[in-house]
Residue frames as qw, qx, qy, qz and C-alpha x, y, z in Angstrom:
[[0.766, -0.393, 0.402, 0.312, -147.06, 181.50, -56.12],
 [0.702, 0.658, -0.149, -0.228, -144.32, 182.18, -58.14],
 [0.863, -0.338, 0.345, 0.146, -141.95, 179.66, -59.89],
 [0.142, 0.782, -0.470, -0.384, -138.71, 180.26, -61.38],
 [0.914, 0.054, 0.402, 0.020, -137.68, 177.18, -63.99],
 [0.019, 0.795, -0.400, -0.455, -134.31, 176.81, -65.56],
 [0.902, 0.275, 0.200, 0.267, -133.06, 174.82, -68.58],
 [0.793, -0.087, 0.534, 0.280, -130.01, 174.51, -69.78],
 [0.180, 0.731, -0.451, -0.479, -128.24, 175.72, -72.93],
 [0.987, 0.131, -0.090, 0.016, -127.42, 172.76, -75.48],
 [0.575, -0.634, 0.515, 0.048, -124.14, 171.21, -74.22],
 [0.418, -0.366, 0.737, 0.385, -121.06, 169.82, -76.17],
 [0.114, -0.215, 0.767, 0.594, -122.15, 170.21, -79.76],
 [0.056, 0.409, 0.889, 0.199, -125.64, 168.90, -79.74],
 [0.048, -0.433, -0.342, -0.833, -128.23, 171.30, -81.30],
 [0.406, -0.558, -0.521, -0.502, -130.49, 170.72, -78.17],
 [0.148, -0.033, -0.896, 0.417, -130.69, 170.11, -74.84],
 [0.337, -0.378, -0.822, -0.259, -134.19, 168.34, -73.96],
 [0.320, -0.554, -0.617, 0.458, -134.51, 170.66, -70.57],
 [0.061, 0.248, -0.025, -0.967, -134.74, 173.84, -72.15],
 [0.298, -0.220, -0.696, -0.615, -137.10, 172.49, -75.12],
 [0.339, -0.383, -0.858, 0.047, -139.16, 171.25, -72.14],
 [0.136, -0.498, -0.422, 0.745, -139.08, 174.46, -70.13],
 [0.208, 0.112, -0.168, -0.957, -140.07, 176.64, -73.00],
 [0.363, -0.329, -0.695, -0.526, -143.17, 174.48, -74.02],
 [0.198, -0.400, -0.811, 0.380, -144.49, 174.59, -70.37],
 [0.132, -0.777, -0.433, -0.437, -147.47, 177.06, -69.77],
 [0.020, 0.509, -0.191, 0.839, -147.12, 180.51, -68.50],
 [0.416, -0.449, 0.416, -0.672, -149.13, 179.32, -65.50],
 [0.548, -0.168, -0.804, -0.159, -150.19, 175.72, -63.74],
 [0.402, -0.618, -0.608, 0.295, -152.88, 175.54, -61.54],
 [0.126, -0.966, -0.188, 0.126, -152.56, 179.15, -59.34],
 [0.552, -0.661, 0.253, 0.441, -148.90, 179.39, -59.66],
 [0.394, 0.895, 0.001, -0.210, -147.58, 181.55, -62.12],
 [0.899, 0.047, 0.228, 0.371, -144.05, 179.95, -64.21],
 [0.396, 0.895, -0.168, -0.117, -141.19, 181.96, -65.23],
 [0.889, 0.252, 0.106, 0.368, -138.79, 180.23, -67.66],
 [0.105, -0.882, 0.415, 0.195, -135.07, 181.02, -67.91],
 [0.499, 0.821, -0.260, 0.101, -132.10, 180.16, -69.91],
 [0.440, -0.764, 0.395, 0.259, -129.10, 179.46, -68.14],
 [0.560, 0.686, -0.440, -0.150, -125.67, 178.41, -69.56],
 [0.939, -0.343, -0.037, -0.003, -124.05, 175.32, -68.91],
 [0.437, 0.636, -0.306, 0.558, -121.17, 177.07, -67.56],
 [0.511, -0.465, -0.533, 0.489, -119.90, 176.73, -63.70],
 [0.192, -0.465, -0.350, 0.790, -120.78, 179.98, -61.49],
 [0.015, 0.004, 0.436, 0.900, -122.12, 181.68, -64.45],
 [0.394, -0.414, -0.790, -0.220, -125.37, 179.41, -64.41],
 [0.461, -0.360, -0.626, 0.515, -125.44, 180.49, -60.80],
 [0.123, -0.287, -0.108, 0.944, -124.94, 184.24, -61.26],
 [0.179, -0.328, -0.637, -0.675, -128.00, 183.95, -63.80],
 [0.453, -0.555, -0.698, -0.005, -130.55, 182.15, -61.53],
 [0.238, -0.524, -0.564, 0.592, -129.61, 184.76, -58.97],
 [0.093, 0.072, -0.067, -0.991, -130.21, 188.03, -60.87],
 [0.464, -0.345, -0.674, -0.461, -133.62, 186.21, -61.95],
 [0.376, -0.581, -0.722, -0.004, -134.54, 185.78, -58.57],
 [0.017, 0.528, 0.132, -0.839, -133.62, 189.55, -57.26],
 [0.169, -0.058, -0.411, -0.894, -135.64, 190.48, -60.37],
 [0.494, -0.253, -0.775, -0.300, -138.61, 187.84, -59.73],
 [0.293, -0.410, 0.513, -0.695, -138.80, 187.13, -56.09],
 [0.788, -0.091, -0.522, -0.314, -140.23, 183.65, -56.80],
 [0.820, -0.341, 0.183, -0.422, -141.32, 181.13, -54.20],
 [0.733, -0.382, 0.551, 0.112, -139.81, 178.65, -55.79],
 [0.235, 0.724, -0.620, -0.190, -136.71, 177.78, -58.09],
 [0.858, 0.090, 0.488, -0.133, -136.52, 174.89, -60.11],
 [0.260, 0.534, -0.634, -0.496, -133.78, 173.59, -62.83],
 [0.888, 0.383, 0.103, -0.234, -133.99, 171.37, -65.26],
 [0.230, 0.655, -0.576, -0.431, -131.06, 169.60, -66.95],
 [0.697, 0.560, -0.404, -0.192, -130.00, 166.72, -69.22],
 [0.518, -0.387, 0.762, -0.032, -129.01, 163.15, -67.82],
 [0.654, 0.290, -0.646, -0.266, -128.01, 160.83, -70.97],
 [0.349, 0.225, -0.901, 0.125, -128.92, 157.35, -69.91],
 [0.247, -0.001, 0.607, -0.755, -131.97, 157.64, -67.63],
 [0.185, 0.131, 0.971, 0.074, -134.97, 155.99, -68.19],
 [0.172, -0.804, -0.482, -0.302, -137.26, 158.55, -66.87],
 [0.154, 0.643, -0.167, 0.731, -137.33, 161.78, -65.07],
 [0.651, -0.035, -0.569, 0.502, -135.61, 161.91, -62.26],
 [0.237, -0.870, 0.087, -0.424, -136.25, 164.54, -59.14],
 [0.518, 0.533, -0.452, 0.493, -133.46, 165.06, -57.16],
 [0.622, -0.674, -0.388, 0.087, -133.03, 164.28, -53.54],
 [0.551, -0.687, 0.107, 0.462, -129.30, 165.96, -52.56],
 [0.603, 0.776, -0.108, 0.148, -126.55, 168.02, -53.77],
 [0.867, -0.292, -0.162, 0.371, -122.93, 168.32, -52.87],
 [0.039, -0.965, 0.099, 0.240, -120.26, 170.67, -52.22],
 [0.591, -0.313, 0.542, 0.510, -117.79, 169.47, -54.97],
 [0.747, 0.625, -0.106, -0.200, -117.23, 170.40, -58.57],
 [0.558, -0.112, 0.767, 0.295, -115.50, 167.11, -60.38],
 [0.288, 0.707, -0.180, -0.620, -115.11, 167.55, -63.66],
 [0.671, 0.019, 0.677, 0.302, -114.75, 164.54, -65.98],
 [0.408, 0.517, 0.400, 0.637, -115.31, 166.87, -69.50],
 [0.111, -0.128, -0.189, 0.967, -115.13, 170.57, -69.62],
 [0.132, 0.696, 0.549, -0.444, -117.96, 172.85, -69.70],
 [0.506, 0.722, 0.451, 0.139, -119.33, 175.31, -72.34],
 [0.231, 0.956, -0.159, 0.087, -116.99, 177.57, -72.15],
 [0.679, 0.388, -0.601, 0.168, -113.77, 175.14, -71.55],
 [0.227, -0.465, 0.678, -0.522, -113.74, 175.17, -67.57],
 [0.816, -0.048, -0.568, -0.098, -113.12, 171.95, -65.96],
 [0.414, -0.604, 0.383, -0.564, -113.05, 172.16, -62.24],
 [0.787, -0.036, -0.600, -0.139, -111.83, 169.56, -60.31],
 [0.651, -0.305, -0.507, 0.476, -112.14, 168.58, -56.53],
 [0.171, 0.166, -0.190, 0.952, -113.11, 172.01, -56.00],
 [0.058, 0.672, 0.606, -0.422, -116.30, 172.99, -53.27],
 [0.102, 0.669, 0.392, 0.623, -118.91, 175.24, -55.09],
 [0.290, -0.912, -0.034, -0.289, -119.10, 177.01, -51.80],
 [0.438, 0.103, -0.728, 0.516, -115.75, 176.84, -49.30],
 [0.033, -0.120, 0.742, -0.659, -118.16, 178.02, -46.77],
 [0.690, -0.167, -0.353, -0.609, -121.26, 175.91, -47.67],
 [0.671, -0.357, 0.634, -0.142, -122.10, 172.44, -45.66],
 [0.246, -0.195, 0.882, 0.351, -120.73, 169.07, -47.26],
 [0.028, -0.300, -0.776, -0.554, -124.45, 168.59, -49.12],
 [0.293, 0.169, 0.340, -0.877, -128.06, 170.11, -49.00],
 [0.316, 0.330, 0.878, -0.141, -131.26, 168.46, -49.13],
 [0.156, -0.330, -0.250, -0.897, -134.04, 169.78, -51.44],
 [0.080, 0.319, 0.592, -0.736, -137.15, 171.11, -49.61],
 [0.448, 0.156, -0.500, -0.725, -139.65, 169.57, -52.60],
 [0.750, -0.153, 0.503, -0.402, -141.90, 167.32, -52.25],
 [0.193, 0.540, -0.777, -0.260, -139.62, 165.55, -54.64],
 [0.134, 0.060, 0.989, -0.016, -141.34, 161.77, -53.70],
 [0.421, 0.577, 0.515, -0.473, -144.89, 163.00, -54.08],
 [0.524, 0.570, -0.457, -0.437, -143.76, 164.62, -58.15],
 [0.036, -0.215, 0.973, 0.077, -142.49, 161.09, -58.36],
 [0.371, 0.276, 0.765, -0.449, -146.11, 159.43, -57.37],
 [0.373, 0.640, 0.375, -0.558, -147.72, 161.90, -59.45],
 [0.303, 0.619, -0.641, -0.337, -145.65, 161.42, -62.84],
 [0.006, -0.184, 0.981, 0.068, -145.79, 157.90, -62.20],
 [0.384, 0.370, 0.654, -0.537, -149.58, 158.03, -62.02],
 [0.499, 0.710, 0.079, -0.491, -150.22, 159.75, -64.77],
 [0.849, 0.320, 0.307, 0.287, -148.00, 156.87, -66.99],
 [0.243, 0.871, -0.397, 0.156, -144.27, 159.16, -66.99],
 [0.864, -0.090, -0.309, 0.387, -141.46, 157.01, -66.13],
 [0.095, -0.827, 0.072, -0.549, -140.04, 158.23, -62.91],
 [0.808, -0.259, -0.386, 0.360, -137.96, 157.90, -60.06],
 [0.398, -0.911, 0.100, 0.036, -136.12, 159.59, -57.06],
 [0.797, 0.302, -0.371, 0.368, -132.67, 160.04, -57.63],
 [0.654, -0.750, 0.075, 0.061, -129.83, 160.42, -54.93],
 [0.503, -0.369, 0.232, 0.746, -127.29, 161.82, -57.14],
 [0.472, 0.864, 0.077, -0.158, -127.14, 164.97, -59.60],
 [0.877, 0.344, -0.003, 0.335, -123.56, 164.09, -60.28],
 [0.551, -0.650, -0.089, 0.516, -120.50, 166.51, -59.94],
 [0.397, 0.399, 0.424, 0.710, -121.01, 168.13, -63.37],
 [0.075, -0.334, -0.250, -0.906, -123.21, 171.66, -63.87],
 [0.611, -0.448, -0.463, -0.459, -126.25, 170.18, -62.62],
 [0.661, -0.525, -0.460, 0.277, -124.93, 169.75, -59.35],
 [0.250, 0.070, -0.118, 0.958, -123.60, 172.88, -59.00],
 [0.093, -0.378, -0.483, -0.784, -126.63, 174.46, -59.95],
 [0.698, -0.614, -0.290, -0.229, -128.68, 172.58, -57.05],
 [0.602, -0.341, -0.313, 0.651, -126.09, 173.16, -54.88],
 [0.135, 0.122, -0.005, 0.983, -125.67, 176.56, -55.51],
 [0.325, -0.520, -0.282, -0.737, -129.34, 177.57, -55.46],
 [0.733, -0.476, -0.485, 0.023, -129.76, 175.35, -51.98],
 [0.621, -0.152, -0.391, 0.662, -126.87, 177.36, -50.73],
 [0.040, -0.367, -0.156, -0.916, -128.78, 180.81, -51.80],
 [0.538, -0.505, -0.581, -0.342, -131.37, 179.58, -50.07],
 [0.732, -0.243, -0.464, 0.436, -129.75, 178.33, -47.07],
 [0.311, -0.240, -0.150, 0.907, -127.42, 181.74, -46.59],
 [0.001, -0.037, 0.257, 0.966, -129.82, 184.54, -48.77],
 [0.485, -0.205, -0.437, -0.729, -133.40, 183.15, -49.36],
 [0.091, -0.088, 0.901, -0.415, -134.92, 181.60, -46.63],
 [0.603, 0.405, 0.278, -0.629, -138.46, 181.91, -47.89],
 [0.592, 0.486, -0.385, -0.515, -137.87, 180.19, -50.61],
 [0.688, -0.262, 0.677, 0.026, -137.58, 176.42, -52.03],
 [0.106, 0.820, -0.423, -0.371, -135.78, 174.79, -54.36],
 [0.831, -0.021, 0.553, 0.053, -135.00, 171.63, -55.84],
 [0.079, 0.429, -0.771, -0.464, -133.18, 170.02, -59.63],
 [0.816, 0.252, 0.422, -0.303, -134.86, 167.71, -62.08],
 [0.299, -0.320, 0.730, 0.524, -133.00, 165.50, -64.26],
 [0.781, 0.425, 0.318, -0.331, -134.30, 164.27, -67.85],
 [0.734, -0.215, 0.527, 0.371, -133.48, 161.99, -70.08],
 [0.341, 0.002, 0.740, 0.580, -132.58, 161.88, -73.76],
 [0.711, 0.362, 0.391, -0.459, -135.21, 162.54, -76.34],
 [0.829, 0.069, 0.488, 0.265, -134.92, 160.18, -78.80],
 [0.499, 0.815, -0.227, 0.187, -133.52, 162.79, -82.39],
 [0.080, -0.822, 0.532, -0.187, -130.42, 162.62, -79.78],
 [0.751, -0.216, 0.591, -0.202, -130.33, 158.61, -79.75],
 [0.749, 0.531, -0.313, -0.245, -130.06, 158.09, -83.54],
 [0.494, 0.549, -0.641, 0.210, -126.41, 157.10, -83.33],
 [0.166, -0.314, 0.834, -0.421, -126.52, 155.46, -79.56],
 [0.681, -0.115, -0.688, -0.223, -128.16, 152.06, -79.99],
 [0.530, -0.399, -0.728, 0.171, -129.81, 150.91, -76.70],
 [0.024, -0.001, 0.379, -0.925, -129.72, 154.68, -74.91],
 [0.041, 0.613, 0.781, 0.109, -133.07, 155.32, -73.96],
 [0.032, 0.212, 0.280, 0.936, -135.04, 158.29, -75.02],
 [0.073, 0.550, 0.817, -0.154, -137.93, 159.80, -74.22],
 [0.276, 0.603, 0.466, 0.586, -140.14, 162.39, -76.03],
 [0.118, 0.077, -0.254, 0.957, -140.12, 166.29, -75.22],
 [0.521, -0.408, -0.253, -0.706, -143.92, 166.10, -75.09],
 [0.716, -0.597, -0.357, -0.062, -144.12, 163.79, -72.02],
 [0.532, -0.065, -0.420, 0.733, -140.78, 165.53, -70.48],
 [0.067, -0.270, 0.057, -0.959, -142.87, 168.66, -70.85],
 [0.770, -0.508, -0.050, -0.383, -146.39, 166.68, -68.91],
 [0.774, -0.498, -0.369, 0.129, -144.12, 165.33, -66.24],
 [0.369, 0.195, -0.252, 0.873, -142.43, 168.83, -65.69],
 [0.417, -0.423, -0.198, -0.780, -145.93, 170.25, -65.66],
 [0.752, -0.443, -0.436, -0.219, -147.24, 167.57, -63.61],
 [0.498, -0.540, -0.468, 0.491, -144.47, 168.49, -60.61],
 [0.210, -0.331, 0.043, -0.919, -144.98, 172.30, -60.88],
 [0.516, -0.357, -0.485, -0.609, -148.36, 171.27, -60.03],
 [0.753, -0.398, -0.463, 0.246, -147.46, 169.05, -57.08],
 [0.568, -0.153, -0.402, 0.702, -145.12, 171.62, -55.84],
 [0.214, -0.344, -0.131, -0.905, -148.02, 174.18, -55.93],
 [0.649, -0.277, -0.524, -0.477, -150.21, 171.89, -54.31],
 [0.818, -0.267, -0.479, 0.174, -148.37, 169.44, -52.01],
 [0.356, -0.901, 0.211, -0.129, -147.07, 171.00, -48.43],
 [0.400, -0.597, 0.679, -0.149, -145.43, 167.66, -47.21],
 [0.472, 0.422, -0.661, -0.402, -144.06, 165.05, -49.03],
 [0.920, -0.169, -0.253, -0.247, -145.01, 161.41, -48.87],
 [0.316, -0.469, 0.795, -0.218, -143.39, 159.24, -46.18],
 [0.968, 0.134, 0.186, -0.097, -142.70, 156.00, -48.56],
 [0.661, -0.494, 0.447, 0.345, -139.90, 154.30, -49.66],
 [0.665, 0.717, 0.202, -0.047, -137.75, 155.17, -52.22],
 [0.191, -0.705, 0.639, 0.240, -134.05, 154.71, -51.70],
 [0.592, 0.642, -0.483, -0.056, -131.80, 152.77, -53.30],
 [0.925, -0.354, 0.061, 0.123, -130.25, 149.39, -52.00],
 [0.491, -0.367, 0.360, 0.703, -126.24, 150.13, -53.40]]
């Protein structure tokens, strides 16, 4: 098996951004399933036009980003994406899209096709705060998983695909009093730990894990 994994550029000024740092420290393989790390920029359609030349170069199994959610607790796999880009700040190269579908002929949202509750289980086992989320927002990061679900959807059908948020790590908390943070060594074991699951697990658990409002 192989898995493509993307991080992030650092975004708006800040020397880092905690989803690349994680992707680069991850090992070159977990378990049988061989990892190849990528770069993107955190730039609408650009990001997009990366991930795909990577996967006509690659041919991976499965495609997996990473990015950067200030304010989370713990790391977040993604249930859905949408078919809007809402800007509320611009992007790395000044574009600020608003109210504008990442595909006009995508559907209104796509599901991933991770076992996205089972990485949850298994990150939460192994002492990683963790949780299912059921938004990636209407910045980059939803694009991204929207876009890659829609590659899928219309271009890859063999493949699967999914987004993983993560929070802070704490050098990027100095100045924000109460943000929480969490170190690039356990973002990088509870990235490892779902590779692993999504090498492993066919079908995801059937437990609960929505959200009441």
């Amino acid at each position: 098996m192989k898995i493509l994994i993307t991080g992030f550029d650092p975004f708006g000024g800040e020397a880092i951004n905690p989803a690349l740092e994680a992707v680069k420290k991850l090992p070159d393989t977990v378990g049988k399933a061989e990892i190849i790390k990528l770069e993107i920029p955190t730039v609408f359609n650009k990001s997009l036009e990366k991930i795909e030349e990577a996967i006509k170069q690659y041919n991976p199994d499965v495609v997996v980003s990473i990015g950067q959610a200030g304010g989370r607790f713990g790391i977040t796999p993604e249930r859905v994406a949408i078919n809007v880009d809402d800007a509320r700040i611009e992007d790395n190269e000044g574009k600020q899209p608003v109210d504008t579908p990442v595909f006009a002929d995508g559907e209104n949202a796509y599901f991933t096709n991770l076992p996205v509750k089972a990485m949850v289980a298994e990150m939460v086992k192994a002492g990683i705060p963790a949780s299912l989320s059921n938004t990636a927002g209407t910045f980059v990061c939803n694009h991204v998983m929207y876009g890659v679900l829609y590659m899928i959807n219309k271009r890859y059908p063999h493949m699967k695909g999914g987004f993983i948020h993560v929070p802070y790590i704490p050098g990027q908390v100095v100045a924000k009093p109460n943000m929480p943070s969490m170190s690039v060594k356990d973002i990088t074991k509870g990235l490892e730990i779902c590779l692993r699951t999504i090498s492993e697990v066919e079908e995801d658990l059937k437990v609960a894990a929505g959200t009441i409002c």
